[in-house]
N, C-alpha and C positions, 0 to 999 in steps of 0.2 A: 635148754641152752647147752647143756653139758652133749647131746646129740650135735649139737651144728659143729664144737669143736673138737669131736670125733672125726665126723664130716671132712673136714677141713682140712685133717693131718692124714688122712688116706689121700689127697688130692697132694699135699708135698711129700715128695719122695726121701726119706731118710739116706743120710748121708750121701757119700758119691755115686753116681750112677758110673756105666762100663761103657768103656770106649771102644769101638770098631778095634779090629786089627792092624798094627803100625804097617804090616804089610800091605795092605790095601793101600796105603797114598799109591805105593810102586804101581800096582795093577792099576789101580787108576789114573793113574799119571798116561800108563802105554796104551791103556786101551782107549784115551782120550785124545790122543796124539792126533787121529782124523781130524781131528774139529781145528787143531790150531794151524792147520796147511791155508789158510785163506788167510789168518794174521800174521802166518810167516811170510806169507808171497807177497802181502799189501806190503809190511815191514821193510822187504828187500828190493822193493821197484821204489820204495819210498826213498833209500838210502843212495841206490845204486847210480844216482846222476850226482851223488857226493867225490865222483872220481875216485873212491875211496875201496878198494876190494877188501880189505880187511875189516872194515864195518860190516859186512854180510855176515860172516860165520858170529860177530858179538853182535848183532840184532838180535840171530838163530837163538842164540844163547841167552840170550836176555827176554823174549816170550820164553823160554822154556822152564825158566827159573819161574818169571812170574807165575805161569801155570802153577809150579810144585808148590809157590808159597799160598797160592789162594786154594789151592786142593788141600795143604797144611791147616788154614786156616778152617777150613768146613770141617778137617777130622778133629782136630782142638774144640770145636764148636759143638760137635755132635757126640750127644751123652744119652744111653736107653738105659731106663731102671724097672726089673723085674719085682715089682710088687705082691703084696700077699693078691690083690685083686683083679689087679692088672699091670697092664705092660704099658710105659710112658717113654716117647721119643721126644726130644728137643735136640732141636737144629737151628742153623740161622748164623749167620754172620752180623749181617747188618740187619734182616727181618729175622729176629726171633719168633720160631713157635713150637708150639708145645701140643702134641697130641697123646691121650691116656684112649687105651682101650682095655673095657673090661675081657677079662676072658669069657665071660658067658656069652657075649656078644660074638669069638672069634670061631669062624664055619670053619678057615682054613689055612693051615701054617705048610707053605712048599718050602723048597730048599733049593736052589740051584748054583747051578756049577758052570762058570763057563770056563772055555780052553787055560784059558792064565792064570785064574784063582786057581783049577784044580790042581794047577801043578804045585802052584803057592800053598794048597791044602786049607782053601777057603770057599768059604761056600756067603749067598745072599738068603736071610729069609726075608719072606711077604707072607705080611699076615693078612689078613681078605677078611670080612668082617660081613660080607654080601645086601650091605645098607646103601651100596654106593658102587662107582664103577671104580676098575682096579684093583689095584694096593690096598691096604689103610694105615699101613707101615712096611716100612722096607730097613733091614740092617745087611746093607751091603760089606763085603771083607769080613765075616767071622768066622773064625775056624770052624773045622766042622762039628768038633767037640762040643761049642758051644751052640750051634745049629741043629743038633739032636737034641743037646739040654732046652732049648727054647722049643723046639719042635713038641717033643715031650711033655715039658708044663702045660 
């Protein structure tokens, strides 16, 4: 008995786990900016028989915000805790989940850097775990300091 609630308390992660870097909403706000050009254009053909020119630039405004507040909301959301045995990610806004991977499991921790993190001084690890295709964790926006400390463990 006294094994199952061992068990059990490596499965919850003691106290708070560590949040992405506050700089990453930014990078990901700009480099997300592609995807909301078809909500901005629906937006302003939607508005624009309102006779109204000055409702285009506060449509513009108003997807852009909602973007920042729902990218706000995923970084609020997303918490990873580096354990004695493994490493656990939770995310989710509205689906929460929760993925622990042991380290004996992980083949491969890369680090990458694209054009506006680097400048930012952040980097994304993926951990590869080679049980599955992909990823098996991803922590986008951490500095690099702590991308060598994760890379490392």
């Amino acid at each position: 008995m006294n094994e199952t609630v061992d068990a059990a308390e490596d499965l919850t992660p003691a106290g708070d786990g560590e949040r992405l870097h506050i700089s990453g909403l930014l990078v990901g706000f700009v480099s997300g900016l592609p995807q909301l050009v078809f909500p901005m254009v629906a937006a302003i053909f939607g508005v624009r028989k309102a006779d109204n020119p000055v409702l285009i630039p506060i449509v513009i405004a108003v997807v852009l915000l909602f973007s920042l507040f729902f990218r706000w909301l995923a970084w609020l959301r997303f918490q990873y805790f580096v354990g004695e045995h493994d490493i656990r990610v939770e995310k989710g806004i509205l689906n929460r989940t929760a993925r622990s991977i042991p380290y004996e499991r992980i083949q491969d921790v890369s680090i990458e850097q694209k054009p506006l993190a680097r400048m930012m001084g952040l980097g994304e690890v993926k951990f590869e775990t080679g049980g599955g295709d992909g990823d098996d964790a991803k922590l986008s926006f951490v500095t690099l300091e702590e991308a060598n400390r994760l890379r490392a463990l």
